[in-house]
N, C-alpha and C positions, 0 to 999 in steps of 0.2 A: 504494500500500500504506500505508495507518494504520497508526500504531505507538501504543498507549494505555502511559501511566506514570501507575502511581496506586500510592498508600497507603490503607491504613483507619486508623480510629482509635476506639479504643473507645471508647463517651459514656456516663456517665449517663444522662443526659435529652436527649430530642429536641429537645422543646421550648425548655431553656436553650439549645442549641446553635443550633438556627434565629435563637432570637434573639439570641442573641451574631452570628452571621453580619450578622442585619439592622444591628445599632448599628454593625456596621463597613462599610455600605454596600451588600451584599448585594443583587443583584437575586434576587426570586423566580422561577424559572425553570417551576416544576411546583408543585403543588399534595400534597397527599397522595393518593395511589393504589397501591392493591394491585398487585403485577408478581407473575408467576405462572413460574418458570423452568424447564425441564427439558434435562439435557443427552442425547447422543444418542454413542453409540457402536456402530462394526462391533463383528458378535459376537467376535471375535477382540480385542477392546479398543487397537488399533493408538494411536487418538486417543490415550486414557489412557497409554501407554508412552512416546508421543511429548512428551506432558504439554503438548497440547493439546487444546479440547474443541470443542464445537457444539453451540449452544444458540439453542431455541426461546424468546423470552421474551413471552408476552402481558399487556397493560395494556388494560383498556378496551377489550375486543374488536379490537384493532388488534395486531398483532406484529413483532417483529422479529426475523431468522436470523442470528445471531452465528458467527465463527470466530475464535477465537483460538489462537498459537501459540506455541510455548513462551516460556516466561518468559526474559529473559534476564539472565545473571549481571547481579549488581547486589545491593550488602549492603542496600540504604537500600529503593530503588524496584523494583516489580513492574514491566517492560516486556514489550511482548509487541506482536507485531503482531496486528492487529481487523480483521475485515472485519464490514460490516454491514449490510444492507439489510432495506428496511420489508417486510413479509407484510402483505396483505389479509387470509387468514384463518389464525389459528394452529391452528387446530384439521386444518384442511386440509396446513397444512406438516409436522406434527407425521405426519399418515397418508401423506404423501411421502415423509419420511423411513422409516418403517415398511416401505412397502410396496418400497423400495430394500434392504431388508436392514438398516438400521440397527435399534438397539431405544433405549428409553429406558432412561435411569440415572439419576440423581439427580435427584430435585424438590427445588426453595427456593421457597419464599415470601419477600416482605419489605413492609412498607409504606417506601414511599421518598418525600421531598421533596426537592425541587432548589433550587440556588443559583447561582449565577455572582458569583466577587467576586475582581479581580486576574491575571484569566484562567484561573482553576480551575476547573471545572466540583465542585460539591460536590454532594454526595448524603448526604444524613442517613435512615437506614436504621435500622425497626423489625425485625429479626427474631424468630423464637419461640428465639434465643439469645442476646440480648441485642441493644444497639444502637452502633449504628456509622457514621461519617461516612467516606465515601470522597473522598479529594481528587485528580482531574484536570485533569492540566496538562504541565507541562516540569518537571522537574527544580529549575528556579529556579524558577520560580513556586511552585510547593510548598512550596519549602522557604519562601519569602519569607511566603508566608502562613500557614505553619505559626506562623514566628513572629509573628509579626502578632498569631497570638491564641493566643500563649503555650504552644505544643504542641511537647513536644520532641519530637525526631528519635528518642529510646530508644523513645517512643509509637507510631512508625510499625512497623505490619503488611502485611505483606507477603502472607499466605496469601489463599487463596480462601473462598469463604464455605465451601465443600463440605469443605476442610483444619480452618476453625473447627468445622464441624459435628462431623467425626468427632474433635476436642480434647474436644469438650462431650461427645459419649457416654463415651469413653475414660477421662475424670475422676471421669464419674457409672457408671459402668458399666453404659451400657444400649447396647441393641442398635441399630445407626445404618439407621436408614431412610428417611422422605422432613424436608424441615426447613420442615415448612407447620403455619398456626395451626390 
């Protein structure tokens, strides 16, 4: 059983942030690419109550079938345990789940770049609400490279993209529907 512990953190710019990543040594891990997300719930919304989801996410005609399960208390860090395995076709898993009785809920888009620096997996993320670096890792590792480049712990986010989405309608007062470009 995987357990993922990440924060977000909100950027200005992708671009400063990628390259502030690189001057501190930064491996490039991924490139920039569109990820395409949709989560999936019984009509009964069981998942959502449990405040765990399942998610189809395709990149590049390739996919992957995500589970994840509830958050665990924690002020600082989002932890949850992840189960995750690759899909040949998402298009194909997405009518599996369907035809199971699941239905879709939430679409996200994001353009996402990867990083690897100090054993964090980074992901510096375009969305259509603004832009965001996710940092995974351990606990220490986080916080150590938080510091590292100057990001306090007040900065760390905790929600989901789906929790920012429906922040960003709520502000603007518009109606919350899929969070694609």
């Amino acid at each position: 059983m995987g357990v993922e512990t990440e924060v977000k953190i909100k950027i200005e710019s992708v671009e400063d942030f990628s390259e502030r990543l690189l001057s501190h040594g930064a491996a490039r891990v991924s490139e920039k690419s569109l990820e395409d997300n949709i989560l999936f719930d019984f009509p009964d919304d069981r998942l959502k109550m449990e405040r765990c989801l399942l998610r189809v996410r395709s990149v590049d005609g390739r996919g992957v079938l995500t589970y994840k399960g509830a958050p665990r208390p924690d002020a600082i860090f989002k932890s949850r345990e992840e189960l995750e395995t690759g899909v040949k076709d998402p298009e194909t898993a997405i009518e599996i789940l369907e035809r199971i009785g699941m239905r879709q809920g939430f679409r996200y888009q994001k353009y996402r770049r990867e990083f690897a620096l100090d054993g964090v997996a980074v992901a510096v993320d375009e969305t259509p609400i603004g832009n965001y670096a996710e940092l995974e890792g351990t606990k220490d590792e986080i916080l150590n490279l938080a510091e590292k480049l100057g990001i306090a712990e007040s900065c760390f986010i905790r929600k989901s993209y789906h929790a920012l989405y429906l922040d960003y309608c709520r502000e603007r007062e518009i109606t919350p529907q899929s969070m694609v470009f």
